[in-house]
PDB file of N, CA, C and O in Angstrom:
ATOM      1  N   UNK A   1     -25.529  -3.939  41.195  1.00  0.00           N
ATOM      2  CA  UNK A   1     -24.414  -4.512  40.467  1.00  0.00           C
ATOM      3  C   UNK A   1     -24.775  -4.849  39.020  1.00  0.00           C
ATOM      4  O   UNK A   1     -24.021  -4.389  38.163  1.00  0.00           O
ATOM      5  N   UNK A   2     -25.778  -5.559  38.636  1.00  0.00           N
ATOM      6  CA  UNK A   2     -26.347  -5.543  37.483  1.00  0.00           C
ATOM      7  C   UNK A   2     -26.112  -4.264  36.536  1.00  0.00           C
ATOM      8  O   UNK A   2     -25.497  -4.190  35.472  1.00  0.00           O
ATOM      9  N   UNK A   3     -26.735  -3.375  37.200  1.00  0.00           N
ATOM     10  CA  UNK A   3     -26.788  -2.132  35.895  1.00  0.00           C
ATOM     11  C   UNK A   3     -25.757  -1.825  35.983  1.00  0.00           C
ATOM     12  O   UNK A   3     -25.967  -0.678  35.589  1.00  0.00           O
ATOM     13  N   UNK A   4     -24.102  -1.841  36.282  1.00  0.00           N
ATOM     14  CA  UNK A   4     -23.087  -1.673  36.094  1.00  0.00           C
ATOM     15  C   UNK A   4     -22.448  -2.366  35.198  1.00  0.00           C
ATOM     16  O   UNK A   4     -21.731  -1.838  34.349  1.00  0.00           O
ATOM     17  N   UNK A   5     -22.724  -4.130  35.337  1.00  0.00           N
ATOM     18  CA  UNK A   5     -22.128  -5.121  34.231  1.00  0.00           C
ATOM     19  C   UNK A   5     -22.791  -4.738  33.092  1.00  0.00           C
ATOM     20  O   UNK A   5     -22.159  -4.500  32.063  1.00  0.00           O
ATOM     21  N   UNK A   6     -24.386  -4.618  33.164  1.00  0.00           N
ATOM     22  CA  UNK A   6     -24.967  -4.099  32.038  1.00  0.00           C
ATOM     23  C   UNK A   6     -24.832  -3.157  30.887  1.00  0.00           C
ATOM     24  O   UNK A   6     -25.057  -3.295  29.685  1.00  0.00           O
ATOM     25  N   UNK A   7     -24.256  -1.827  31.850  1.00  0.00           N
ATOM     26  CA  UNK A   7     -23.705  -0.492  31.545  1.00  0.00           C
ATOM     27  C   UNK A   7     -22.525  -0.872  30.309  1.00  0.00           C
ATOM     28  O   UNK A   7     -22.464  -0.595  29.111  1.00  0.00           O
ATOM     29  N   UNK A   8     -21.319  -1.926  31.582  1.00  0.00           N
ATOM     30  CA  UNK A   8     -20.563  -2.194  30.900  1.00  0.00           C
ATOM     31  C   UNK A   8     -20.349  -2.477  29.280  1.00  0.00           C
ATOM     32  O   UNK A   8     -19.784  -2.047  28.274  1.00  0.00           O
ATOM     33  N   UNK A   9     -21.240  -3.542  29.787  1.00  0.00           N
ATOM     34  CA  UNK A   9     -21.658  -4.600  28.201  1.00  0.00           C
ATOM     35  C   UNK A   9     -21.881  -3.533  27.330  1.00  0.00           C
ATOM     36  O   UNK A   9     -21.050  -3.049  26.562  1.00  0.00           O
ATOM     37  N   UNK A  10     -23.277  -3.117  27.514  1.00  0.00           N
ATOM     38  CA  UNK A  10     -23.580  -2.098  26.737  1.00  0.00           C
ATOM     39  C   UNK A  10     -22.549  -0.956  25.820  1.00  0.00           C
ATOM     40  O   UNK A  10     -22.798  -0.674  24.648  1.00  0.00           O
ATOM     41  N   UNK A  11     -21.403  -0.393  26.566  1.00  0.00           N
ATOM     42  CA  UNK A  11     -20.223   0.395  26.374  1.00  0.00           C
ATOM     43  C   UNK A  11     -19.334  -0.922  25.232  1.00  0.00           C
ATOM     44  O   UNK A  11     -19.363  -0.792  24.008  1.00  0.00           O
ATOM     45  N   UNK A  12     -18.977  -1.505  25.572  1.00  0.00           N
ATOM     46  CA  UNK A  12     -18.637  -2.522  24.882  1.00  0.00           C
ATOM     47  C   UNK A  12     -19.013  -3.395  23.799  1.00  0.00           C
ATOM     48  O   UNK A  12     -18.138  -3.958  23.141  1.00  0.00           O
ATOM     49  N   UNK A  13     -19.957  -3.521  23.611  1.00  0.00           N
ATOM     50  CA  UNK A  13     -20.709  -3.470  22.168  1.00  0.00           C
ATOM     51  C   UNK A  13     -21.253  -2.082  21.224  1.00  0.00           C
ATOM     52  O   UNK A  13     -21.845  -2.173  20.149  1.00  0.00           O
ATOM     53  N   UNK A  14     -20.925  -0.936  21.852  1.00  0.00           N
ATOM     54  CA  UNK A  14     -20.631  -0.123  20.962  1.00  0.00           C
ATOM     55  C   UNK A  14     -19.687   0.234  20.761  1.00  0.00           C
ATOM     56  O   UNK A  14     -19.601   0.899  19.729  1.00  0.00           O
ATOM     57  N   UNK A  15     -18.826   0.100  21.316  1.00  0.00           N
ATOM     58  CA  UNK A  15     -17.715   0.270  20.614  1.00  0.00           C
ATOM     59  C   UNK A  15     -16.909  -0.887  19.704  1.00  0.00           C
ATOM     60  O   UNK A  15     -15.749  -0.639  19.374  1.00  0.00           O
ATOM     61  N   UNK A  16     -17.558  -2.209  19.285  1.00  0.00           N
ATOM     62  CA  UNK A  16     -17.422  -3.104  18.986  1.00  0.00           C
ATOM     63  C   UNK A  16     -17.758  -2.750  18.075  1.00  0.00           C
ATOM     64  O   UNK A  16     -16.952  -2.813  17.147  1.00  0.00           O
ATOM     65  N   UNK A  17     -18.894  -2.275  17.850  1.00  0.00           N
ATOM     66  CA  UNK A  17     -19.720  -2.036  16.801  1.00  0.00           C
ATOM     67  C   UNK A  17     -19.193  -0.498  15.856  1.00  0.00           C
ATOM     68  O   UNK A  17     -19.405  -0.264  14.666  1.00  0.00           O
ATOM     69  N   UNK A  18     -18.622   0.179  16.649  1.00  0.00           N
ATOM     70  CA  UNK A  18     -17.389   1.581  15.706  1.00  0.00           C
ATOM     71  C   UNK A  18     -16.391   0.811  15.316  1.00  0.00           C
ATOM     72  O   UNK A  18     -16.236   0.912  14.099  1.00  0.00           O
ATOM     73  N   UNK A  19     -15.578   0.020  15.861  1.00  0.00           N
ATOM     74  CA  UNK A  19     -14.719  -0.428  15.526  1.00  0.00           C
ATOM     75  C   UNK A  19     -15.183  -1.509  14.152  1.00  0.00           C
ATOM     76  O   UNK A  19     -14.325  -1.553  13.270  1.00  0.00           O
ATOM     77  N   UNK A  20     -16.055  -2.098  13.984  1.00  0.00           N
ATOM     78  CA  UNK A  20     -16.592  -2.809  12.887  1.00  0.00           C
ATOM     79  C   UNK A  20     -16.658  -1.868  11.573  1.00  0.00           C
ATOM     80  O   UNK A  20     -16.115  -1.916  10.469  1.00  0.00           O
ATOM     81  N   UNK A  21     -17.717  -0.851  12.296  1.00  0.00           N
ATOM     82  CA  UNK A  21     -17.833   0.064  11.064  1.00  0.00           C
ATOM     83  C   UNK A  21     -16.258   0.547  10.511  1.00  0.00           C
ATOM     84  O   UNK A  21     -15.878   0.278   9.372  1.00  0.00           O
ATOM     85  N   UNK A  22     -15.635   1.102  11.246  1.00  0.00           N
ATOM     86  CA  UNK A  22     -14.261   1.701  10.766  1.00  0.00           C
ATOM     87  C   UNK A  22     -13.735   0.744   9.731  1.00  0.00           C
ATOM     88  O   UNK A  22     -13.690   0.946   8.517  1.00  0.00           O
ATOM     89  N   UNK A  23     -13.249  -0.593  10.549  1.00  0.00           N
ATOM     90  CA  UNK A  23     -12.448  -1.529   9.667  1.00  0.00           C
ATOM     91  C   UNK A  23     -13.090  -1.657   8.189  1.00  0.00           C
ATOM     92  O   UNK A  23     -12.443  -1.938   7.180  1.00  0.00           O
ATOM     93  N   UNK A  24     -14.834  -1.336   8.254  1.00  0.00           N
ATOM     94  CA  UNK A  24     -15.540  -2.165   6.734  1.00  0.00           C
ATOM     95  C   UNK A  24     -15.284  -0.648   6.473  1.00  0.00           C
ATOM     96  O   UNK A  24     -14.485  -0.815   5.552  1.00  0.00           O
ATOM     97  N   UNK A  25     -15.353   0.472   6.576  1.00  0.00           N
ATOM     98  CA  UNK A  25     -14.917   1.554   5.821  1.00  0.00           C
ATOM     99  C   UNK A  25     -13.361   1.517   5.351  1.00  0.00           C
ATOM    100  O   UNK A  25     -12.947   1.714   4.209  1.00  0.00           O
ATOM    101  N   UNK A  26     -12.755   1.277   6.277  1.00  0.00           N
ATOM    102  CA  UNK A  26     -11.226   1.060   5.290  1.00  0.00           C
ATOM    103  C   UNK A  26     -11.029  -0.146   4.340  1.00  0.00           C
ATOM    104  O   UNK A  26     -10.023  -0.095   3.633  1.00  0.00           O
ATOM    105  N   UNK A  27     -12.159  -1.650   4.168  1.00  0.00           N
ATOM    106  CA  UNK A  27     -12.087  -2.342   3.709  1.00  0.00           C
ATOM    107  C   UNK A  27     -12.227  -1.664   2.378  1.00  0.00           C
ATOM    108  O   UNK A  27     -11.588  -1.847   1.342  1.00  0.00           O
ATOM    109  N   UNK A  28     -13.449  -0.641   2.707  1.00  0.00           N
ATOM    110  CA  UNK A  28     -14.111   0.154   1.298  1.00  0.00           C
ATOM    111  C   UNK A  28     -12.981   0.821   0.267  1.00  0.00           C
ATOM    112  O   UNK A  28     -12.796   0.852  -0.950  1.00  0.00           O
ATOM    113  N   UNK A  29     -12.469   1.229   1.220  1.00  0.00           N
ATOM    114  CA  UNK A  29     -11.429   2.323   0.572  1.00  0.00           C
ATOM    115  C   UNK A  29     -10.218   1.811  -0.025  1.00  0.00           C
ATOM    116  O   UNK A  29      -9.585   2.533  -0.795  1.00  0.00           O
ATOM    117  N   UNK A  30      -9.800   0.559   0.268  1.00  0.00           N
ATOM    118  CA  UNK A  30      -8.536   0.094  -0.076  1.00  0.00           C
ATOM    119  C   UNK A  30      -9.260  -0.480  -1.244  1.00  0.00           C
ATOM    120  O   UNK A  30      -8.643  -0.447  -2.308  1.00  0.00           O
ATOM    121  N   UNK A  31     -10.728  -1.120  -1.248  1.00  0.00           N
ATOM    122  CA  UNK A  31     -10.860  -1.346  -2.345  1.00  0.00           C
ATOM    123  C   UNK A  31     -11.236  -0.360  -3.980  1.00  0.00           C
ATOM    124  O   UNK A  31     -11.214  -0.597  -5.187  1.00  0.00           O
ATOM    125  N   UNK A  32     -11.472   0.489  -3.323  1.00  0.00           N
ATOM    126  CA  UNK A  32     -11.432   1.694  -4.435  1.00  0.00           C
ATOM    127  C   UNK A  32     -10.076   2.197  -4.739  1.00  0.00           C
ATOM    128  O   UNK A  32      -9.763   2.795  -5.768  1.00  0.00           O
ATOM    129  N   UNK A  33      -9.405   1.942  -3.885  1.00  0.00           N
ATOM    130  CA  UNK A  33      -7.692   2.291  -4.501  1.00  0.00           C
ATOM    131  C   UNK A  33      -7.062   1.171  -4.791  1.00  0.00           C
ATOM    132  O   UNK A  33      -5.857   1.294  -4.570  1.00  0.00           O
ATOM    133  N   UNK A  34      -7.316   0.271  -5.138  1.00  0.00           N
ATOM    134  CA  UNK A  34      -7.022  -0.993  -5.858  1.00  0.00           C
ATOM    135  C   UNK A  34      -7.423  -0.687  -7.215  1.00  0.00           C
ATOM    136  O   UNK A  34      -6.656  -0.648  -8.177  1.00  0.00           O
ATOM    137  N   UNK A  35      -8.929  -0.425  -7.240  1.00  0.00           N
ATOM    138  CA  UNK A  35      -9.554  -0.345  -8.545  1.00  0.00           C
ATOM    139  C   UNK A  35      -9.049   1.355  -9.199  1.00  0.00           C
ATOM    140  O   UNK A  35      -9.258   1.741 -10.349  1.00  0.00           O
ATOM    141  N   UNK A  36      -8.736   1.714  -8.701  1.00  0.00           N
ATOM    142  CA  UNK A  36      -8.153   3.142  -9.218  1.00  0.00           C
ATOM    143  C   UNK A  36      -6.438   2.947  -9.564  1.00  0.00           C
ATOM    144  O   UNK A  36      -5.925   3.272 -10.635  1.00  0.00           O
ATOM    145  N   UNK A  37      -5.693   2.332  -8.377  1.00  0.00           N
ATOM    146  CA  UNK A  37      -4.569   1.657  -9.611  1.00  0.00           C
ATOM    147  C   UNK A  37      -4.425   1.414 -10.419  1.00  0.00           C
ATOM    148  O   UNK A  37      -3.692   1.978 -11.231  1.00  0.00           O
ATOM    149  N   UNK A  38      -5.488  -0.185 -10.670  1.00  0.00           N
ATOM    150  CA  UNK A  38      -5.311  -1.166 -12.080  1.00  0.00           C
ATOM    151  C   UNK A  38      -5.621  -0.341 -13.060  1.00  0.00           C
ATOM    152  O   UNK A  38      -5.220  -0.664 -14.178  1.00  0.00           O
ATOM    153  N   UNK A  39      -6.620   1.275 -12.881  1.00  0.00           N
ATOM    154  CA  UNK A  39      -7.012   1.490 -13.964  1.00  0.00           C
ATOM    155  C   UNK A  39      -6.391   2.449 -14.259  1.00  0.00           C
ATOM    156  O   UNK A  39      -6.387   2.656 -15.472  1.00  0.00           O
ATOM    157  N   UNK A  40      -5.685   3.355 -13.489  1.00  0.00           N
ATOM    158  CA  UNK A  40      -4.493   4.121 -13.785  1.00  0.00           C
ATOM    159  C   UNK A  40      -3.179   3.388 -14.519  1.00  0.00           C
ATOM    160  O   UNK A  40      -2.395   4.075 -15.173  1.00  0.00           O
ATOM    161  N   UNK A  41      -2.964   1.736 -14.343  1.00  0.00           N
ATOM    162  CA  UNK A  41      -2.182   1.245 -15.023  1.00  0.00           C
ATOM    163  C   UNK A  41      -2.147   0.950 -16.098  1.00  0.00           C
ATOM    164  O   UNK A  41      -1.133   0.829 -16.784  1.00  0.00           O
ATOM    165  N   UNK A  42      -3.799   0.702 -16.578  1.00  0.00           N
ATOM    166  CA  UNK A  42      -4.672   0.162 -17.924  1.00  0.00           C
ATOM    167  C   UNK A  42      -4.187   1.573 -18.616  1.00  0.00           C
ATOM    168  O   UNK A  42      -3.556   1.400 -19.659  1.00  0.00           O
ATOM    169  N   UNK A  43      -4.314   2.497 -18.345  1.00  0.00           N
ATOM    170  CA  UNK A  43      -4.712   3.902 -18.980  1.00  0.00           C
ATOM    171  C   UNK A  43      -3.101   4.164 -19.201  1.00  0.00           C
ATOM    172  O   UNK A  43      -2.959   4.384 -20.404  1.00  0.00           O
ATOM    173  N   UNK A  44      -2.003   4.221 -18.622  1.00  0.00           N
ATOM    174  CA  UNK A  44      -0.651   3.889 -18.762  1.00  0.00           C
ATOM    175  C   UNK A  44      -0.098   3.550 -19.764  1.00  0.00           C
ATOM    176  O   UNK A  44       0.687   4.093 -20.542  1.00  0.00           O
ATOM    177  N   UNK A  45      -0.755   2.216 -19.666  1.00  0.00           N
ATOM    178  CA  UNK A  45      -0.136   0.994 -20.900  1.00  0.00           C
ATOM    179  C   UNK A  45      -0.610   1.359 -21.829  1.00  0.00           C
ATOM    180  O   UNK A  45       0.207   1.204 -22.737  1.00  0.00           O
ATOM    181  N   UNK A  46      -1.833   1.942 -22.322  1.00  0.00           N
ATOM    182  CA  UNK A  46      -2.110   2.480 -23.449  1.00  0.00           C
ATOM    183  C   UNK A  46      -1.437   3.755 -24.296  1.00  0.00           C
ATOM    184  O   UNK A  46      -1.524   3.860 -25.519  1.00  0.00           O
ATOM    185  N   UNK A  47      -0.886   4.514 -23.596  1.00  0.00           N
ATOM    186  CA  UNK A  47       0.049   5.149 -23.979  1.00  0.00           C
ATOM    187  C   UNK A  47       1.217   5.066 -24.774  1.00  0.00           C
ATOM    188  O   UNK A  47       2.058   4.206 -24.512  1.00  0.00           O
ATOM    189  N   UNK A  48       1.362   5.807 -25.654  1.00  0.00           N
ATOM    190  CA  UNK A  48       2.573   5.992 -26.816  1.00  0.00           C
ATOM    191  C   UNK A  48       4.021   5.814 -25.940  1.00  0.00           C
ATOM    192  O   UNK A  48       4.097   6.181 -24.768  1.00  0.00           O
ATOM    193  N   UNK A  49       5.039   5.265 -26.594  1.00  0.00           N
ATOM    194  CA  UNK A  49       6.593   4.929 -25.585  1.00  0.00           C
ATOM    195  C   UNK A  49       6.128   4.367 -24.123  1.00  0.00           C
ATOM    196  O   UNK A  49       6.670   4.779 -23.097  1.00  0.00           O
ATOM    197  N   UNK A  50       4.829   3.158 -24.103  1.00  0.00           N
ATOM    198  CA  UNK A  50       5.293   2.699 -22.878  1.00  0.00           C
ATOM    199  C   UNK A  50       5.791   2.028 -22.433  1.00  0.00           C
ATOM    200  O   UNK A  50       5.940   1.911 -21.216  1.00  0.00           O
ATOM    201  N   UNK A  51       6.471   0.962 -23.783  1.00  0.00           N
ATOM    202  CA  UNK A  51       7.470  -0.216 -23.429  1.00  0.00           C
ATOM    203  C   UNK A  51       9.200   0.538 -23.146  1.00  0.00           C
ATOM    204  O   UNK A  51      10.066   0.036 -22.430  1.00  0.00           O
ATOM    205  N   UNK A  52       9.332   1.909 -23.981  1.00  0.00           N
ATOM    206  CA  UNK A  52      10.416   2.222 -23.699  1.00  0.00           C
ATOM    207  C   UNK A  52      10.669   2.837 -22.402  1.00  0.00           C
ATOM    208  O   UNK A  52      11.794   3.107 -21.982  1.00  0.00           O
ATOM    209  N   UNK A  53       9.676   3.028 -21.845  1.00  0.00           N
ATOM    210  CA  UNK A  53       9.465   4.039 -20.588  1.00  0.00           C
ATOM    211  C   UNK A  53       9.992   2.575 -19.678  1.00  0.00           C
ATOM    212  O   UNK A  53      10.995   2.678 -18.971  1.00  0.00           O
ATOM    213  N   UNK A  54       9.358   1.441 -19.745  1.00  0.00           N
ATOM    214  CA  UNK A  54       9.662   0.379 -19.244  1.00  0.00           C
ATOM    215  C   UNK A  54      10.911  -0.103 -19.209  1.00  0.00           C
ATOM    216  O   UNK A  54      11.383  -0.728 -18.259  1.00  0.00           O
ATOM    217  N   UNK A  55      11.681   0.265 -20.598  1.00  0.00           N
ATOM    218  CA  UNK A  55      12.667  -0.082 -20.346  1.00  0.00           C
ATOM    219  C   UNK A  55      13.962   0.345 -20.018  1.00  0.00           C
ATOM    220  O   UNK A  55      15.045  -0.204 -19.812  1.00  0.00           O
ATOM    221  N   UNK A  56      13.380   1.870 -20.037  1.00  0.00           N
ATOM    222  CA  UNK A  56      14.649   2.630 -18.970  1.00  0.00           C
ATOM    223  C   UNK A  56      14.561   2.589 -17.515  1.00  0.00           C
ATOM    224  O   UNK A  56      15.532   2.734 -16.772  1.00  0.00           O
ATOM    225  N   UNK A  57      13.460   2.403 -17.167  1.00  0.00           N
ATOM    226  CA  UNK A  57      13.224   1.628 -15.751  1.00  0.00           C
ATOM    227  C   UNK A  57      14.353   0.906 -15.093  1.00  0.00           C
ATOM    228  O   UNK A  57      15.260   1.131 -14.293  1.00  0.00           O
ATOM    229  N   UNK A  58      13.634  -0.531 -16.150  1.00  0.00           N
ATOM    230  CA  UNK A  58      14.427  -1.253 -15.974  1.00  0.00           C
ATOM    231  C   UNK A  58      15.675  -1.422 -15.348  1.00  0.00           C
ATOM    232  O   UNK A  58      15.970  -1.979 -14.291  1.00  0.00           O
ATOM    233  N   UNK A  59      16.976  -0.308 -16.967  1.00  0.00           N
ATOM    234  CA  UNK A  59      17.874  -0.438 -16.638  1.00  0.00           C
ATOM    235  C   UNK A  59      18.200   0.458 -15.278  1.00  0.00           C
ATOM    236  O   UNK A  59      18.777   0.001 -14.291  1.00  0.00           O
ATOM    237  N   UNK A  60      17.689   1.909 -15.423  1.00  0.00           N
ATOM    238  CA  UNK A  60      17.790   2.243 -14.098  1.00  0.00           C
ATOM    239  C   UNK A  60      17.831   1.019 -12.388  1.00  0.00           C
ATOM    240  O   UNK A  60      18.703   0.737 -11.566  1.00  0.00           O
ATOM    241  N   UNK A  61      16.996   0.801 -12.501  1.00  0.00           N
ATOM    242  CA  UNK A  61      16.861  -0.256 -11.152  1.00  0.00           C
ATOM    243  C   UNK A  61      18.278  -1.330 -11.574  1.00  0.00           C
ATOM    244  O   UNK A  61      18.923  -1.852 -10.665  1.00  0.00           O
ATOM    245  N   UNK A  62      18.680  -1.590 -13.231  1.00  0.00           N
ATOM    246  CA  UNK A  62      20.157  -2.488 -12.452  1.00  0.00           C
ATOM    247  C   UNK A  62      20.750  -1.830 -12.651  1.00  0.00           C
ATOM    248  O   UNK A  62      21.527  -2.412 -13.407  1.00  0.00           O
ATOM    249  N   UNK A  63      21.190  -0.546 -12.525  1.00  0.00           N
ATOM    250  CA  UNK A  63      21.867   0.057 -12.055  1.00  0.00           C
ATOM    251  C   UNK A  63      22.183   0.688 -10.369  1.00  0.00           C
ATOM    252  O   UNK A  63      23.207   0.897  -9.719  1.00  0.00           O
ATOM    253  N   UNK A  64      20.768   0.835 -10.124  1.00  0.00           N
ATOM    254  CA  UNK A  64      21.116   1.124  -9.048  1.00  0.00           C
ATOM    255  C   UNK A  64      21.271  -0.279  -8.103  1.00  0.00           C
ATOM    256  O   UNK A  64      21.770  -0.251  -6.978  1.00  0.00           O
ATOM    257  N   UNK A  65      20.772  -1.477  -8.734  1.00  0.00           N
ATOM    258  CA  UNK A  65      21.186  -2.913  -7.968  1.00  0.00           C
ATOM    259  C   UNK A  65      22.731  -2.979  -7.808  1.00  0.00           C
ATOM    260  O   UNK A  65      23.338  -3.345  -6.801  1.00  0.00           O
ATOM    261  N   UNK A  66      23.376  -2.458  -9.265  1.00  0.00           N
ATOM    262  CA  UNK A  66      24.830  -2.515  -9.002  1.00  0.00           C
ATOM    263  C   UNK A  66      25.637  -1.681  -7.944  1.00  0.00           C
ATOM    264  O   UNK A  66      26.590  -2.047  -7.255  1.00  0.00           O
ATOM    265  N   UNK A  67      25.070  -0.586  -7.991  1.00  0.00           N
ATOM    266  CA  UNK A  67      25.647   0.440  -6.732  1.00  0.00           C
ATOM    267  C   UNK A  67      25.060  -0.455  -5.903  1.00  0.00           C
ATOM    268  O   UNK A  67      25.780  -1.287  -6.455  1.00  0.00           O
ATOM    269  N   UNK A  68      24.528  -1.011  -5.214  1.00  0.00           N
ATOM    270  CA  UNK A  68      24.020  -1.229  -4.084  1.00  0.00           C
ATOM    271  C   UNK A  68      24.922  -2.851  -3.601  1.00  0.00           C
ATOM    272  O   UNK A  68      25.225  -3.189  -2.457  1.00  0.00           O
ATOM    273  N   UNK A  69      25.192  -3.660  -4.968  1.00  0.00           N
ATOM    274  CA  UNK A  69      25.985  -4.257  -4.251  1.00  0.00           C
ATOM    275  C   UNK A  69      27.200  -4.036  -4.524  1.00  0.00           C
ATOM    276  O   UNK A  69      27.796  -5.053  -4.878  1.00  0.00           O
ATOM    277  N   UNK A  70      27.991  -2.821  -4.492  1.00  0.00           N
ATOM    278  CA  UNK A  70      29.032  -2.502  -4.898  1.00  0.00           C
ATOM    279  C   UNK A  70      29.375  -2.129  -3.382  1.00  0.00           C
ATOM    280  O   UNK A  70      30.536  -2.096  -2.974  1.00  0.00           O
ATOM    281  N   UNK A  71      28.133  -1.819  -2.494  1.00  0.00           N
ATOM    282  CA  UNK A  71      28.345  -0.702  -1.532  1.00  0.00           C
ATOM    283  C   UNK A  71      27.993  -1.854  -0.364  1.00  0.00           C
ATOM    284  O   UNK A  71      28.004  -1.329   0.749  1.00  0.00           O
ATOM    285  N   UNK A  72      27.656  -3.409  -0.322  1.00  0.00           N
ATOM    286  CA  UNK A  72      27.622  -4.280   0.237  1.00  0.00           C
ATOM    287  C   UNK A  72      28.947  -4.841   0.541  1.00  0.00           C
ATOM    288  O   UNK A  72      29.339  -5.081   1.683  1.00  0.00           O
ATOM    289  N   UNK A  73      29.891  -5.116  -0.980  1.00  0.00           N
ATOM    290  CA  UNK A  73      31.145  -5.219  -0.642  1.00  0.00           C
ATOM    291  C   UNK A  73      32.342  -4.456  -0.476  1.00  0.00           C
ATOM    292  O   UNK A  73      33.447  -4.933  -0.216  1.00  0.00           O
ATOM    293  N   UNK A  74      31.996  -2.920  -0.682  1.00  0.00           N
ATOM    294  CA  UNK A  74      33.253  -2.460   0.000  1.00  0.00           C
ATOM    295  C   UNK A  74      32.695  -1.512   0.912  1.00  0.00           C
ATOM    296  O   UNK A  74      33.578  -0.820   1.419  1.00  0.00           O
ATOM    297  N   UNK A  75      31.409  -1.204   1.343  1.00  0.00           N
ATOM    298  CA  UNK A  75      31.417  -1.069   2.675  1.00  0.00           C
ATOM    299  C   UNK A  75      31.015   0.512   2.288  1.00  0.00           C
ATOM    300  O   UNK A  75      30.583   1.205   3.209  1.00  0.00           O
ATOM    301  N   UNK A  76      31.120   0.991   1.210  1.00  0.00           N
ATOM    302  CA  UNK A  76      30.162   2.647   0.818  1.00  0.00           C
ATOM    303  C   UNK A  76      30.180   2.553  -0.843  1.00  0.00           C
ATOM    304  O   UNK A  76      31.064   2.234  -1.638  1.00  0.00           O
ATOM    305  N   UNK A  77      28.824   2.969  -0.998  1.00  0.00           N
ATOM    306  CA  UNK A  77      28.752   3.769  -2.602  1.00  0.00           C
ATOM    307  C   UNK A  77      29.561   4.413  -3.165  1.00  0.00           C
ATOM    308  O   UNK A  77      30.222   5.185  -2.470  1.00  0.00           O
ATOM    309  N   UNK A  78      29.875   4.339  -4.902  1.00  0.00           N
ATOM    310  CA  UNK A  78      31.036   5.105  -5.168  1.00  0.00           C
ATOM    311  C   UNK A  78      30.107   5.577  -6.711  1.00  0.00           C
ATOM    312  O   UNK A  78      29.557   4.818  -7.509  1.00  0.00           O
ATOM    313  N   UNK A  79      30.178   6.784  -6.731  1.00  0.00           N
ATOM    314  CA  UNK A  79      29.357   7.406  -8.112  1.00  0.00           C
ATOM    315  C   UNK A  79      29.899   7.926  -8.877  1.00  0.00           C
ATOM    316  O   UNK A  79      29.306   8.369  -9.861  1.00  0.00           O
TER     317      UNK A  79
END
């Protein structure tokens, strides 16, 4: 009976132990695509027209806020 619970255990701390590794590898990775964002954003903002780029955004999104609650109160979008 022993070398069965043993077995067990054993099975069970390795896979404790993949499952550790996995999670600190995706810890890795989300943190390199964090740092590859901010610096894709840095590199962005430096760019020529990026406040205007910003600010057709902008209006885009209230625009489409307005369709959207246009389509809250009568029940469909109208374009």
């Amino acid at each position: 009976m022993k070398t069965q619970k043993q077995s067990r255990v054993d099975s069970l701390e390795k896979r404790m132990a993949a499952t550790t590794n996995v999670l600190q590898h995706m810890m890795n990775e989300l943190s390199y695509i964090k740092d590859l964002a901010v610096g894709t954003l840095e590199t962005i903002k430096q760019m020529p027209d990026y406040e205007q780029a910003i600010e057709k955004l902008k209006e885009k999104m209230v625009e489409k806020t307005g369709e959207a609650k246009e389509a809250d109160a009568g029940g469909k979008i109208i374009k």
